[in-house]
LOSETOR-985887 format. One line per field, with one value per residue: x, y, z of N, C-alpha, C in turn; residue number from 1. Coordinates in nm, 3 decimals. Example, Ala and Ser with C-alpha at 12.3 -4.5 7.8 and 13.67 -1.06 7.14 Angstrom:
REM residues 2
nx: (1.319 / 1.285)
ny: (-0.569 / -0.225)
nz: (0.780 / 0.708)
cax: (1.230 / 1.367)
cay: (-0.450 / -0.106)
caz: (0.780 / 0.714)
cx: (1.320 / 1.290)
cy: (-0.330 / 0.003)
cz: (0.780 / 0.787)
k: (1 / 2)
***
This chain:
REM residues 149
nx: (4.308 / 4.507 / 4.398 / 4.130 / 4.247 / 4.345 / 4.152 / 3.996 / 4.184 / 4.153 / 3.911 / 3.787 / 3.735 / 3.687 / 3.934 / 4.063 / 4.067 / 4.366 / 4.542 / 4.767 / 4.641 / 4.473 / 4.375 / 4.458 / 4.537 / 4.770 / 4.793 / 5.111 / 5.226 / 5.233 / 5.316 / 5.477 / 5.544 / 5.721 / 5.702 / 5.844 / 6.102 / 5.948 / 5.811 / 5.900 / 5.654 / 5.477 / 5.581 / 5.610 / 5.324 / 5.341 / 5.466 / 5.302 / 5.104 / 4.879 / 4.963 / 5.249 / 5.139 / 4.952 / 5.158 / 5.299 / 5.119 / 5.033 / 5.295 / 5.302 / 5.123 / 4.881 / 4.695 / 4.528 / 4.453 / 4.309 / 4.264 / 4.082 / 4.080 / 3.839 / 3.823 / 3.569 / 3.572 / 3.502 / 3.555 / 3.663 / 3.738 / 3.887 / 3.937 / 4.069 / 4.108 / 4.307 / 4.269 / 3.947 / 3.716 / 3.694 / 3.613 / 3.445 / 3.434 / 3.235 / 3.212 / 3.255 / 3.480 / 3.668 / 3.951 / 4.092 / 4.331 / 4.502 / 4.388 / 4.220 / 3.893 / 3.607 / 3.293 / 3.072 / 2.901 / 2.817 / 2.678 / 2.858 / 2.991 / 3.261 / 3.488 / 3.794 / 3.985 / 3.903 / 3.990 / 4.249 / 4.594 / 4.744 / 5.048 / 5.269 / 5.268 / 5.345 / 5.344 / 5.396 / 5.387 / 5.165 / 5.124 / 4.972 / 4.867 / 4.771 / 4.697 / 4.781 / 4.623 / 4.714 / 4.715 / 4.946 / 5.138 / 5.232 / 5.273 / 5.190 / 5.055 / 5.121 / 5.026 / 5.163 / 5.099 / 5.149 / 5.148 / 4.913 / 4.951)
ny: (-1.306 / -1.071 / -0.923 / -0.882 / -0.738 / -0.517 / -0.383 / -0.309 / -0.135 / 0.039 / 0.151 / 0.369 / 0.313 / 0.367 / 0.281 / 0.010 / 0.092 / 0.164 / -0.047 / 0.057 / 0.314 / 0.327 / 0.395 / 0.570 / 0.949 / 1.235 / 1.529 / 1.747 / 1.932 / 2.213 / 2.293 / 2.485 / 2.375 / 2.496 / 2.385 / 2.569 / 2.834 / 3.139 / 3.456 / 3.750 / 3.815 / 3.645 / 3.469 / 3.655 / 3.641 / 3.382 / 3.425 / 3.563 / 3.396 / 3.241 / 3.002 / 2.960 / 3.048 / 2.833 / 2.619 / 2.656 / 2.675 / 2.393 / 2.270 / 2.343 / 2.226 / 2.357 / 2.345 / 2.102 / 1.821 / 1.599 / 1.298 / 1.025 / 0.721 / 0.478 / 0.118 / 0.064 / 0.260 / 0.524 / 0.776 / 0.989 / 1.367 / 1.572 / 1.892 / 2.099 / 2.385 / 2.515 / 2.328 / 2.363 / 2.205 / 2.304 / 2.210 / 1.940 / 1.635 / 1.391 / 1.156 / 0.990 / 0.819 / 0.780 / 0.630 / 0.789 / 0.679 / 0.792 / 0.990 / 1.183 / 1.188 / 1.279 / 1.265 / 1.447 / 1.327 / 1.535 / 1.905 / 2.020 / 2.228 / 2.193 / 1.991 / 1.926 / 1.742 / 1.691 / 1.636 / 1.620 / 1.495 / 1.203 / 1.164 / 1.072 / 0.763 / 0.605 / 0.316 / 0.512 / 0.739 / 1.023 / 1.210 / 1.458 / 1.641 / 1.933 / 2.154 / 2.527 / 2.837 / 2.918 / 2.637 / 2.596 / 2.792 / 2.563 / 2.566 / 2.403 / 2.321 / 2.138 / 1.894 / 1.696 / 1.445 / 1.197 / 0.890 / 0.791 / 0.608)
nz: (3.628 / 3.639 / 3.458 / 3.594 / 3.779 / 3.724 / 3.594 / 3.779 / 3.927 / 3.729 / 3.686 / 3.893 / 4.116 / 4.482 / 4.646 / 4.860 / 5.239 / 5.319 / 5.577 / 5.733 / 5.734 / 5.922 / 6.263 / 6.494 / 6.463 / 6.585 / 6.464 / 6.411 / 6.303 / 6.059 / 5.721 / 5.442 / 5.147 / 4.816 / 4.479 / 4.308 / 4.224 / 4.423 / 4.368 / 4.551 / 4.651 / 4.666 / 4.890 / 5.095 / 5.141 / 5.233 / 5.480 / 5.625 / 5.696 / 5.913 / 6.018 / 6.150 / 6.393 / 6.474 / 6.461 / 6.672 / 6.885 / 6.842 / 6.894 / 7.168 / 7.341 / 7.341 / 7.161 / 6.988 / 6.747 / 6.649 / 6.477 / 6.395 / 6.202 / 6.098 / 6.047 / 5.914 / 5.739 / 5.804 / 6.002 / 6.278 / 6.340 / 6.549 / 6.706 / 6.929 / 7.126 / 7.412 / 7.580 / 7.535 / 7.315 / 6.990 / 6.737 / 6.611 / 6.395 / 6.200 / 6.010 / 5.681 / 5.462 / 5.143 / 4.939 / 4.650 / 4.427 / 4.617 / 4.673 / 4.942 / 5.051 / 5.192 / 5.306 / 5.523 / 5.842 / 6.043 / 6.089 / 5.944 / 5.667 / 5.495 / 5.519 / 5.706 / 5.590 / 5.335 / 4.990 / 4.994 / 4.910 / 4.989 / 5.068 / 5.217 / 5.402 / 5.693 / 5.966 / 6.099 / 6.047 / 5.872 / 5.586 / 5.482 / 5.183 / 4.967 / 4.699 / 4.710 / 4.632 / 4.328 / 4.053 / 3.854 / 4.051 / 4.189 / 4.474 / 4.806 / 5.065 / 5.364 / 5.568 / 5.863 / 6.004 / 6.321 / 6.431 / 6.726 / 7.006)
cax: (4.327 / 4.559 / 4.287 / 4.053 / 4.285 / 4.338 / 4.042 / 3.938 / 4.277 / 4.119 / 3.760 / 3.824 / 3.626 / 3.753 / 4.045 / 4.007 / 4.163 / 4.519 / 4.605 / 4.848 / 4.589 / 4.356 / 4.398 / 4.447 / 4.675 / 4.788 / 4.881 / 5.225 / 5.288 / 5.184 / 5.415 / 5.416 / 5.649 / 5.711 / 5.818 / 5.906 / 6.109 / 5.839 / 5.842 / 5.901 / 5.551 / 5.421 / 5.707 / 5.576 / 5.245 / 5.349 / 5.552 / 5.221 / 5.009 / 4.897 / 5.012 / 5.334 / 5.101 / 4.909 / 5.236 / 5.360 / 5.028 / 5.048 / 5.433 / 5.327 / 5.006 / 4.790 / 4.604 / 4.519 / 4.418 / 4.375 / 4.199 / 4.096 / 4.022 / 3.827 / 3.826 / 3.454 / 3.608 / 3.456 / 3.662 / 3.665 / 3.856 / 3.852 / 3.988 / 4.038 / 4.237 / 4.327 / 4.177 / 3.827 / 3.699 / 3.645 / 3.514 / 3.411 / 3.330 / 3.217 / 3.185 / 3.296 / 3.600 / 3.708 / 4.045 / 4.076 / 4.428 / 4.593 / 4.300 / 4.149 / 3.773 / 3.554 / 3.124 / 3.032 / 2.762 / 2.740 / 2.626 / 3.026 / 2.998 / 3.405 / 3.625 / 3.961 / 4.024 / 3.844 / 4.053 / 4.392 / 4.667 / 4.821 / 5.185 / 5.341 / 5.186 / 5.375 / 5.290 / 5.392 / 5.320 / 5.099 / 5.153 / 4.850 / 4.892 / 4.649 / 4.766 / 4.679 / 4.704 / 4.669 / 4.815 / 5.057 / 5.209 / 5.288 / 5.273 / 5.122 / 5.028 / 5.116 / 5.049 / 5.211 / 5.047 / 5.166 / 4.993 / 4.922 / 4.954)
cay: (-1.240 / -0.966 / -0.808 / -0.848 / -0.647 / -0.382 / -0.318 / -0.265 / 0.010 / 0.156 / 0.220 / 0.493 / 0.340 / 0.378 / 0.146 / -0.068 / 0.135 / 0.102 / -0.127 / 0.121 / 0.433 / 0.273 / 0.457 / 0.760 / 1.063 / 1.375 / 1.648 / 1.775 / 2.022 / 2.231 / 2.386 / 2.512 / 2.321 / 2.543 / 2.346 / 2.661 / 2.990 / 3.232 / 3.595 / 3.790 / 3.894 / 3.510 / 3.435 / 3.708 / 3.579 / 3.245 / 3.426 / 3.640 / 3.311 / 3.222 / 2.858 / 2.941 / 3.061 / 2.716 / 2.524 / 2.696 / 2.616 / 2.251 / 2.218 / 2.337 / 2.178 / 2.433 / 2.326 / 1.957 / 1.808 / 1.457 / 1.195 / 0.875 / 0.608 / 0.347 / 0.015 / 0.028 / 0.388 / 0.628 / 0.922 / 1.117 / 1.496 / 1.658 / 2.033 / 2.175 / 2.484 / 2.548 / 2.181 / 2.305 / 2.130 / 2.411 / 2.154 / 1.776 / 1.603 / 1.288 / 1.128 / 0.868 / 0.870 / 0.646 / 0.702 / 0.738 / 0.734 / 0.833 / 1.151 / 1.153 / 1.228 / 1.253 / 1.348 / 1.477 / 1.302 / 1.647 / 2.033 / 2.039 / 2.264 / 2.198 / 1.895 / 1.930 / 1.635 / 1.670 / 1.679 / 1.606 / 1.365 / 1.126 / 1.197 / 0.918 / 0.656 / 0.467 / 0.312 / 0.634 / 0.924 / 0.990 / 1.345 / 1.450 / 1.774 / 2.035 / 2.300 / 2.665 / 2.923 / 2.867 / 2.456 / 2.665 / 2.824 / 2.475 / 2.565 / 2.320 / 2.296 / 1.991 / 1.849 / 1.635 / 1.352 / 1.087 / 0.746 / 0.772 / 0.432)
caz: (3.755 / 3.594 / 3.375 / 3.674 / 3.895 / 3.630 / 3.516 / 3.922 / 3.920 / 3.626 / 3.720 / 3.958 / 4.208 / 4.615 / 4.711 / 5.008 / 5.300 / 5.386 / 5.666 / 5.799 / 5.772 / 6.055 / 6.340 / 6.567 / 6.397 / 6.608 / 6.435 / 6.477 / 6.210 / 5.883 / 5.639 / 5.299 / 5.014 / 4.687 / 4.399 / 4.200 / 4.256 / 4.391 / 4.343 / 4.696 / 4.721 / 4.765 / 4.981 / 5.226 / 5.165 / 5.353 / 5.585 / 5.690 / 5.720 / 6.070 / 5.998 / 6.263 / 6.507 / 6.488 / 6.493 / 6.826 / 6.992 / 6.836 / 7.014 / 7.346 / 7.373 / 7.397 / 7.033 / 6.947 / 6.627 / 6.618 / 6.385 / 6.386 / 6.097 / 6.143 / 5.967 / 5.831 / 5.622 / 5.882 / 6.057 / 6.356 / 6.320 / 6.702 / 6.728 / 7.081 / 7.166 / 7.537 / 7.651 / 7.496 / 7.192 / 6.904 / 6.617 / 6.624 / 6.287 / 6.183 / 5.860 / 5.603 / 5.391 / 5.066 / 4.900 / 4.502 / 4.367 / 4.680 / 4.760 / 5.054 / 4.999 / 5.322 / 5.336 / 5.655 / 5.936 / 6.135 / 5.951 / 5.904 / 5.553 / 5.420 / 5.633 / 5.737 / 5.529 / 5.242 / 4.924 / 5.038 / 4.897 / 5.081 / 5.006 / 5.298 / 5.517 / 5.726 / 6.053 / 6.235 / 5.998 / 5.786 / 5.544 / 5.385 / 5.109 / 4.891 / 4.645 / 4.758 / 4.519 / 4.180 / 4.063 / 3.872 / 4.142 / 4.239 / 4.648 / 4.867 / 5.257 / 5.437 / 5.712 / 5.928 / 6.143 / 6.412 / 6.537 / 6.858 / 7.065)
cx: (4.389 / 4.457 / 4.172 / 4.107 / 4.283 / 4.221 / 3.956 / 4.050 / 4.204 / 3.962 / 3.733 / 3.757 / 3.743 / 3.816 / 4.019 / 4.101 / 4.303 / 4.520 / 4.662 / 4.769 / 4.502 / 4.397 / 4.387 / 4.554 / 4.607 / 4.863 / 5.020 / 5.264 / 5.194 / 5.248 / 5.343 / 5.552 / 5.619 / 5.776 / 5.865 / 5.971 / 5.969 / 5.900 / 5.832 / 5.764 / 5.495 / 5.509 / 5.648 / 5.425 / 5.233 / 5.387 / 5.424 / 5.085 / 4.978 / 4.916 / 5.118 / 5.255 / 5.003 / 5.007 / 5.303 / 5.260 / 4.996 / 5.165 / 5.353 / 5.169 / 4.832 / 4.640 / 4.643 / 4.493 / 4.431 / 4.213 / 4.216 / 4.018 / 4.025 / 3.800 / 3.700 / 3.479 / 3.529 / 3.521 / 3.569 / 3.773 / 3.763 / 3.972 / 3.966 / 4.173 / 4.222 / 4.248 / 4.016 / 3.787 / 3.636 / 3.617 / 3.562 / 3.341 / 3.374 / 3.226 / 3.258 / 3.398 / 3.618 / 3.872 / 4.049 / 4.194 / 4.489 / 4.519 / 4.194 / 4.056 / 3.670 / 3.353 / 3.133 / 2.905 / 2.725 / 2.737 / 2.730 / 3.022 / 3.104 / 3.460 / 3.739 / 4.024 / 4.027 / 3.907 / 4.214 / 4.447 / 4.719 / 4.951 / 5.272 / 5.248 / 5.235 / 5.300 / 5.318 / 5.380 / 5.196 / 5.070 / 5.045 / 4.930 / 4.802 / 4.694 / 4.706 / 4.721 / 4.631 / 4.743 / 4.936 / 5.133 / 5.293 / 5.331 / 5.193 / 5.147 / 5.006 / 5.108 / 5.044 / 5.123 / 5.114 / 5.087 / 5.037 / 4.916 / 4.875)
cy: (-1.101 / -0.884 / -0.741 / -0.685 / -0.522 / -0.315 / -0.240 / -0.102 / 0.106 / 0.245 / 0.304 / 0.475 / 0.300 / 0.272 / 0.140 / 0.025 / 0.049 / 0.077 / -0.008 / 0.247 / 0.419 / 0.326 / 0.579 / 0.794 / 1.152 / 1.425 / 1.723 / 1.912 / 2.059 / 2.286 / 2.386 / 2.485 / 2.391 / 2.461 / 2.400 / 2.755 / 3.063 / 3.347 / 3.660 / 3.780 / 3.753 / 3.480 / 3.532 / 3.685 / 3.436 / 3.300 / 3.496 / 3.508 / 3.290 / 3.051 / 2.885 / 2.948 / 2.897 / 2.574 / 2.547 / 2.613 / 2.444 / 2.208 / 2.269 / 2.245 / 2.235 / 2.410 / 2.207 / 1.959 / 1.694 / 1.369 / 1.045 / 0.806 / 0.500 / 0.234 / 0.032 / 0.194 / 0.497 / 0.684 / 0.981 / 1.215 / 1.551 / 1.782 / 2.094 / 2.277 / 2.476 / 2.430 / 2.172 / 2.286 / 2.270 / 2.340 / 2.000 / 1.729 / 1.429 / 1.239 / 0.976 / 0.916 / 0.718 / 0.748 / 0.644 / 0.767 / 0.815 / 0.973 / 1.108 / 1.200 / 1.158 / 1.260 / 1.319 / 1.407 / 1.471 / 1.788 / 2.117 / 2.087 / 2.175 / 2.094 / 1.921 / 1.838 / 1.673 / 1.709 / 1.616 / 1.488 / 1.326 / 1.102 / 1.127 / 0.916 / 0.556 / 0.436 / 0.364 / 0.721 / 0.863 / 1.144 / 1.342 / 1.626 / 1.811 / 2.127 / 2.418 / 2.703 / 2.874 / 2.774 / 2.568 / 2.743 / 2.687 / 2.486 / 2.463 / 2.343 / 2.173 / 1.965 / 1.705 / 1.565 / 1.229 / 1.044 / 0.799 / 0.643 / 0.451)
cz: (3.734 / 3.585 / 3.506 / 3.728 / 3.867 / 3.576 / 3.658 / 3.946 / 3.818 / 3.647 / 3.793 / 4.068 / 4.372 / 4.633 / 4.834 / 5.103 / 5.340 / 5.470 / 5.768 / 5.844 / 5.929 / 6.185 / 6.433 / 6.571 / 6.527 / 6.516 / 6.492 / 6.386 / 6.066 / 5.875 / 5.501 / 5.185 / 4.885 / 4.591 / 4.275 / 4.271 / 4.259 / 4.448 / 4.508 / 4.731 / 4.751 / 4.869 / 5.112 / 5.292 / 5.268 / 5.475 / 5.711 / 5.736 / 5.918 / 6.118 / 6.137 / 6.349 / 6.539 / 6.500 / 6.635 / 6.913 / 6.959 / 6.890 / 7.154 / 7.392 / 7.359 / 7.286 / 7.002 / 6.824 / 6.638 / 6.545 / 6.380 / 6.262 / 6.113 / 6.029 / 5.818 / 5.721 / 5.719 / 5.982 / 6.158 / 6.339 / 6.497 / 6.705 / 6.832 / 7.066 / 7.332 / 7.630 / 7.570 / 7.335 / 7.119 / 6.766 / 6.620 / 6.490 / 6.296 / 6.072 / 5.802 / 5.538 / 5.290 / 5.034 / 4.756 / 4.494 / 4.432 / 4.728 / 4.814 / 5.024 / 5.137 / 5.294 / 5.566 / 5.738 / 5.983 / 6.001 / 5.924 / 5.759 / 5.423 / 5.572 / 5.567 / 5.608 / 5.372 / 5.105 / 4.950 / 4.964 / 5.021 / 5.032 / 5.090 / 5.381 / 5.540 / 5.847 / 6.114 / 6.176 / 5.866 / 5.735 / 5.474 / 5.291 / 5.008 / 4.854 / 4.734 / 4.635 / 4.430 / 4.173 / 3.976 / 3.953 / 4.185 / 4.409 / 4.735 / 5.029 / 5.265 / 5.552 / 5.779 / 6.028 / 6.207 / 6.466 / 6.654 / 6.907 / 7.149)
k: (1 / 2 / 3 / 4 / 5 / 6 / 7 / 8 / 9 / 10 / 11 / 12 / 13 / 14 / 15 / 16 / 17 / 18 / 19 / 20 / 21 / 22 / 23 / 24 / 25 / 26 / 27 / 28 / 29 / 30 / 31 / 32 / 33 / 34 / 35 / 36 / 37 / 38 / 39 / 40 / 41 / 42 / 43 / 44 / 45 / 46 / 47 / 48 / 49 / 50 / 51 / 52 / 53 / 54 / 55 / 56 / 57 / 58 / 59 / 60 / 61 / 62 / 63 / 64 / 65 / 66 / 67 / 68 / 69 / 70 / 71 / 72 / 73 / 74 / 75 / 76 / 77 / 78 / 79 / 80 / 81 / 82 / 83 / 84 / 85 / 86 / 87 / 88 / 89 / 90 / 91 / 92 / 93 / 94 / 95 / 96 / 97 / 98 / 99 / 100 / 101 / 102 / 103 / 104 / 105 / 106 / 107 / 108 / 109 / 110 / 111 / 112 / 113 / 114 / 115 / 116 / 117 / 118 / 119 / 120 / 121 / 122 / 123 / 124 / 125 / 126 / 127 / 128 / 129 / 130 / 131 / 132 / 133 / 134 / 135 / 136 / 137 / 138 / 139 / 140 / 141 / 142 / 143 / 144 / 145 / 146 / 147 / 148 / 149)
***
C-alpha cells in the first residue's frame, strides 16, 4: 500500500482535488511579497503597479473577481468592473505538487489561474502565488481569495 501510494506521489501525475478547494472564491486582495532586499528601483516598480488601483475597486465593490471549482476539476473565473462582466472563462484545472494548472473551454489565450501555487487553503481562504520578474529576484504576486457561502 506504501509503495503503491508513493510511487502515485512520484509520478507527477494530477492529485485528486482538495476537498476544501471546491467552491466559490471572491477575490479580496493582491500584493507583492519580496523575499530579498530589493534595490530602490524595483521597489518603485511595485509602487508604480496598478495592483492598488485594483485593490481599491475590489474594497468598494466596484470590481469583482470570483471563481468557482467544481468537483468534476472544472472552473469558472468571472471579471466584472462597475456591475458589467469584462471576462468570463471556462475550463478545466488539475493540481501537480501544489500548481494550479488550468486549459481553457472559451478563445481565453493566458487564464487568470494558470500557473499559480497554492500557498494556503483552508475552508475560508484560499492564497494562490506566481513569481514576476526574474525567480531570482525572488518577488511574487499574491492573491488573496474568500469562500463565499
Amino acid at each position: 500500500m506504501y509503495s503503491l501510494l508513493l510511487s502515485f506521489l512520484l509520478s507527477g501525475t494530477a492529485a485528486p482535488t482538495p476537498p476544501t478547494l471546491v467552491g466559490r472564491w471572491a477575490m479580496r486582495q493582491i500584493y507583492f511579497e519580496a523575499r530579498r532586499p530589493l534595490p530602490d528601483s524595483l521597489q518603485d516598480k511595485l509602487m508604480d503597479s496598478p495592483v492598488g488601483d485594483t485593490n481599491a475597486a475590489l474594497k468598494s465593490g466596484e470590481q469583482t473577481a470570483l471563481v468557482t471549482f467544481f468537483p468534476d476539476s472544472t472552473y469558472r473565473y468571472e471579471l466584472s468592473r462597475a456591475g458589467q462582466p469584462t471576462l468570463q472563462e471556462e475550463g478545466s484545472y488539475t493540481i501537480r505538487q501544489g500548481l494550479l494548472r488550468v486549459s481553457t473551454l472559451n478563445a481565453q489565450p493566458i487564464s487568470a489561474l494558470d500557473g499559480q501555487r497554492i500557498v494556503k487553503l483552508t475552508r475560508r481562504e484560499l492564497r494562490l502565488e506566481h513569481p514576476i520578474w526574474q525567480p531570482t529576484q525572488q518577488v511574487f504576486r499574491q492573491t488573496y481569495y474568500q469562500r463565499l457561502r
